[in-house]
Structures are given as C-alpha cells and as structure tokens.
ZAKE-163012 format. One line per 2 residues: number of its first residue (from 0); for each residue x, y, z of N, C-alpha, C. Coordinates in pm, whole numbers. Example, Ala and Ser with C-alpha at 12.3 -4.5 7.8 and 13.67 -1.06 7.14 Angstrom:
REM ZAKE-163012
0) 1319,-569,780,1230,-450,780,1320,-330,780 ~ 1285,-225,708,1367,-106,714,1290,3,787 .
//
This chain:
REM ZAKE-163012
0) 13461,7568,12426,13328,7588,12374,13315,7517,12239 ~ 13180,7395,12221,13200,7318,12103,13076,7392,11980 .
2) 13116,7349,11877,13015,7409,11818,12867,7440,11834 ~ 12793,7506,11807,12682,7537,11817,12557,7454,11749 .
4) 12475,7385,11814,12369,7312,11799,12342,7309,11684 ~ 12203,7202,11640,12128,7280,11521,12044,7344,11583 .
6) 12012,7316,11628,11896,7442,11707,11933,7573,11713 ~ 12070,7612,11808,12055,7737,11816,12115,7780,11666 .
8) 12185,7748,11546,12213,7752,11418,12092,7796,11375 ~ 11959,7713,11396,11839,7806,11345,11809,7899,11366 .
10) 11830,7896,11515,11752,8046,11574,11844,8132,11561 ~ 11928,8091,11555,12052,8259,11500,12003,8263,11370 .
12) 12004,8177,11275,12048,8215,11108,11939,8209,11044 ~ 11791,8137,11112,11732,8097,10967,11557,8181,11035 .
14) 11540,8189,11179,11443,8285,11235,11427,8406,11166 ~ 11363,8453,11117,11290,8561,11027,11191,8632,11122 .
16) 11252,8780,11180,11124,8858,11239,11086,8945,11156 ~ 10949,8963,11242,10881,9062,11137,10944,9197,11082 .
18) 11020,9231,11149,11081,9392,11121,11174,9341,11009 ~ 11262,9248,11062,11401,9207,10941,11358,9214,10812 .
20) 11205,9135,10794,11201,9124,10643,11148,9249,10641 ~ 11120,9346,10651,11083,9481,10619,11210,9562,10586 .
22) 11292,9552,10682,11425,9614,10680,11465,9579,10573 ~ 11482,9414,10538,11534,9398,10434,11515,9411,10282 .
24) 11356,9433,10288,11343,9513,10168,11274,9630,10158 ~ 11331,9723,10241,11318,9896,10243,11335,9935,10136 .
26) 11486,9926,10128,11545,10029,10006,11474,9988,9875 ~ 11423,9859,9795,11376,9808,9706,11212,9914,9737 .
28) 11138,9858,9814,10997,9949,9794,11023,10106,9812 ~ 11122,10159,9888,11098,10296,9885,11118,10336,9734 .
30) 11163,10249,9640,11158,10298,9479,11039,10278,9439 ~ 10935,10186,9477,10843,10162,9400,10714,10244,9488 .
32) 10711,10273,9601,10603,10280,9709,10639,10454,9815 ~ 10511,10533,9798,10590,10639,9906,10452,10647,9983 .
34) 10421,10685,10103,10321,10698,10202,10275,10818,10196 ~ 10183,10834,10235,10066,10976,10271,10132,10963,10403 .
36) 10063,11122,10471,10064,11161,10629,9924,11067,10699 ~ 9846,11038,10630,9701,11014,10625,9724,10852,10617 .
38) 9846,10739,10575,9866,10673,10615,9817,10570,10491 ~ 9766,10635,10318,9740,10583,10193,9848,10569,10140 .
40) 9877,10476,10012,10012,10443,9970,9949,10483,9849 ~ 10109,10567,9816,10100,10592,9673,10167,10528,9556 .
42) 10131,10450,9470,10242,10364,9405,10316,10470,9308 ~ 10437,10515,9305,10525,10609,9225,10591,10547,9122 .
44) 10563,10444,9030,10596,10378,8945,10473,10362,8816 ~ 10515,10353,8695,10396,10353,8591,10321,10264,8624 .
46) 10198,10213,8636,10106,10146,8667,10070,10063,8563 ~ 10082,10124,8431,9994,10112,8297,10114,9962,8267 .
48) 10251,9902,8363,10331,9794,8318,10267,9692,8419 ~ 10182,9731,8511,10197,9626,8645,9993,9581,8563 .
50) 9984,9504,8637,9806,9363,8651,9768,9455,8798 ~ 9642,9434,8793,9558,9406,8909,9631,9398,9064 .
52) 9664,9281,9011,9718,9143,9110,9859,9234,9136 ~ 9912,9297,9073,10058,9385,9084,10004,9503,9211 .
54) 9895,9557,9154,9884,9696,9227,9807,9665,9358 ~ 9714,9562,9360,9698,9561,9478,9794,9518,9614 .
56) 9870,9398,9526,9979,9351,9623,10063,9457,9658 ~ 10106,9585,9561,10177,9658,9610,10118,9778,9684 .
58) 10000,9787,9707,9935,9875,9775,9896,9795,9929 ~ 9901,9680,9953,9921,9651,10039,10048,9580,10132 .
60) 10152,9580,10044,10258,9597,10134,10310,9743,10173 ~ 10248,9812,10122,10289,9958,10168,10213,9988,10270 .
62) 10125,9931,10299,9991,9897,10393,10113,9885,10533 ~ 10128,9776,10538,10243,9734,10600,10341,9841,10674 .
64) 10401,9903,10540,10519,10005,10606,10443,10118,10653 ~ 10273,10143,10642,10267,10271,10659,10200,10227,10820 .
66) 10183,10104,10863,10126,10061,10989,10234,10058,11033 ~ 10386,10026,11008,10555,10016,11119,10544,10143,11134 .
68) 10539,10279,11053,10577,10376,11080,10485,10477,11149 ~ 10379,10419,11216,10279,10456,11285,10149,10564,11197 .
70) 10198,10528,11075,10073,10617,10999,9950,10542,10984 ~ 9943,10464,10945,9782,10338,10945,9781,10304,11108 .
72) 9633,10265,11131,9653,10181,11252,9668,10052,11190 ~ 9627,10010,11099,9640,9870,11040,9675,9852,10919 .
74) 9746,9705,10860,9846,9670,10774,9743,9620,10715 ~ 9594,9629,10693,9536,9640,10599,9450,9724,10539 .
76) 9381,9720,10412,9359,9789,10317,9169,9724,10317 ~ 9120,9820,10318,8960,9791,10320,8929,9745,10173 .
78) 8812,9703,10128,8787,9715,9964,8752,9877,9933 ~ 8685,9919,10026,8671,10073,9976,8782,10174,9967 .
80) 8911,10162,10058,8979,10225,9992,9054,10169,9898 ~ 9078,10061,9884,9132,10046,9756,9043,10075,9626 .
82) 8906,10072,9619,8875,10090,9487,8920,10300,9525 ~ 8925,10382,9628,8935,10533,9598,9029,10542,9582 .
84) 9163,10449,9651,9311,10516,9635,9340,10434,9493 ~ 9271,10367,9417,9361,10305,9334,9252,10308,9195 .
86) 9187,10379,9228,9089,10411,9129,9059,10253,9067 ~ 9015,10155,9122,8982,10020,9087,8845,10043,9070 .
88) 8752,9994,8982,8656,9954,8984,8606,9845,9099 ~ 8472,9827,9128,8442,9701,9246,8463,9559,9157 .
90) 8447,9590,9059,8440,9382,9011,8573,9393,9002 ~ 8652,9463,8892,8810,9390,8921,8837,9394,9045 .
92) 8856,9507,9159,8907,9521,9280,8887,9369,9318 ~ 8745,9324,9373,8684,9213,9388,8746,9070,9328 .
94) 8746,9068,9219,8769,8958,9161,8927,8967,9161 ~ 9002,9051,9211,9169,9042,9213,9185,8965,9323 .
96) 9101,9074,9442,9091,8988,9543,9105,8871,9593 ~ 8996,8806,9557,8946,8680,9519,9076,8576,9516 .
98) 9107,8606,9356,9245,8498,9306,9362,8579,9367 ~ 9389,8653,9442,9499,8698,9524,9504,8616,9666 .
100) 9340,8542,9710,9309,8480,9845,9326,8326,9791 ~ 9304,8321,9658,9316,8172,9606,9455,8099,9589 .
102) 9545,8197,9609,9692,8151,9578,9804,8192,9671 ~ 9679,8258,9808,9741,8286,9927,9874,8374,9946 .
104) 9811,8468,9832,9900,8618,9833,9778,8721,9883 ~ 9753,8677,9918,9657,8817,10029,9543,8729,10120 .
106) 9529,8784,10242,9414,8735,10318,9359,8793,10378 ~ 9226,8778,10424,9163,8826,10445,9164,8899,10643 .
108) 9138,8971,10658,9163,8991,10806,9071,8979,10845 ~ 8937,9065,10797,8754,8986,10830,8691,9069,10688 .
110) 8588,9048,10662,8512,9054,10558,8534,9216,10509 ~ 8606,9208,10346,8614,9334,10289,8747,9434,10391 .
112) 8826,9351,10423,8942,9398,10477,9081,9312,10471 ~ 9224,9341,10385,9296,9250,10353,9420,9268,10396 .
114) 9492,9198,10433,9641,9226,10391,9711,9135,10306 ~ 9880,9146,10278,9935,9077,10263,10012,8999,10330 .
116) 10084,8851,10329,10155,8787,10405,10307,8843,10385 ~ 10326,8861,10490,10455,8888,10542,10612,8869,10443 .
118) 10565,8723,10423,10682,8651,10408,10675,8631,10244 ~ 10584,8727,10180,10544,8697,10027,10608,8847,9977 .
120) 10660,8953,10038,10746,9043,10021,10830,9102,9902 ~ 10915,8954,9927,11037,8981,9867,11007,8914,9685 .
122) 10906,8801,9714,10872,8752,9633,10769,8824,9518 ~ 10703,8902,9595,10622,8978,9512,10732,9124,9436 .
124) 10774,9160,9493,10873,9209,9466,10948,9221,9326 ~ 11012,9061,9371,11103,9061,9225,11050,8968,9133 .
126) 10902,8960,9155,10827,8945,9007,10776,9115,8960 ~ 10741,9200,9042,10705,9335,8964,10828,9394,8907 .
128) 10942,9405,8988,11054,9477,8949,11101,9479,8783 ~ 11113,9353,8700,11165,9353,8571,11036,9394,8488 .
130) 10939,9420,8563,10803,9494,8444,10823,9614,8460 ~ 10867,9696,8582,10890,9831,8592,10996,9921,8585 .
132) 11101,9839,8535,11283,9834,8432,11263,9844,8328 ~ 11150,9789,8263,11149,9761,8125,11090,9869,8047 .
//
C-alpha cells in the first residue's frame, strides 16, 4: 500500500465539518456563552470589556450551539431579539449589523434575520478572549 494521494490527504486532514468546528471550540464558549431552555443566549462574561460588534457576534454563535442542541429552531438571531436579549438599542443593533455584513462576519439569512459564518468561530473568539482576561 503506497502513500496516500493529495486528495485523499485533504479529505482526511484539511475537510472541516460543521459539527468539528463546534466541537472544537466548545470548551472555549461554554466560558464565555450559556443557553436558555427557551433557546436565548446568555453572554456570562462582563460585557462593559467587549464593542457592539463583540456581543452580537457572540450572541450569535451561541445562536448556533443553541440550534445543535435542539433548543432554537434556527442559528439565527432576529433584530428584535437581539435588541430584547441584549438590551441593544435599534440604531446601534442596526448599524453593528450593517459593518458586521460589510466585513462578512455576519449575514444575513433574509431581511432582519442573521447569523454568523461558521468558519469565523474560532477567529472571533480569540480576538474577544484577551479583552475578557484582562
């Protein structure tokens, strides 16, 4: 048996499913992120260190874990509940929005309904983490 392709080398090592990157950063959000029964994310970290752009991203990757674990039907976040669960005003909510869709850290699913991309996770991540250490 001779070594293994590049091909199948990709598809073993470098294929990314959707669950893996969740799995792989569980243990990191269950510090920052805990779920309602009702399927709202609660951010359990001081808020008053994180932007806009921090809390919504992290209210919608919890979006995410609370749709794997069958509490949301969906991995996104309306504008209305985010301005009730996150006590946002509509223009910032809005205008976070906005430059969160402009730099293709959040999109839109249809009008006034968002998530985050998948694969922006880990990245969003360990830019909040050293504001909420500190």
């Amino acid at each position: 048996m001779g070594e293994k392709s590049l091909k199948e080398k990709i598809l073993e090592e470098m294929v990314v499913q959707y669950r893996d990157a969740m799995d792989k950063n569980y243990e990191r959000v269950k510090k920052i992120l805990k779920l309602t029964p009702t399927g709202k994310v609660d951010i359990v970290v001081d808020k008053t260190k994180l932007t806009s752009d921090d809390i919504i991203s992290l209210y919608l990757i919890g979006k995410m874990y609370s749709k794997e674990a069958g509490l949301s039907p969906t991995e996104g976040a309306t504008n209305k509940e985010l301005m009730e669960e996150l006590g946002m005003p509509e223009g910032t909510m809005k205008s976070t929005l906005k430059r969160l869709r402009d730099v293709n850290r959040a999109e839109a699913i249809e009008e006034g309904n968002h998530k985050i991309a998948l694969h922006l996770i880990d990245r969003i991540l360990s830019e909040i983490e050293p504001k909420i250490k500190s």
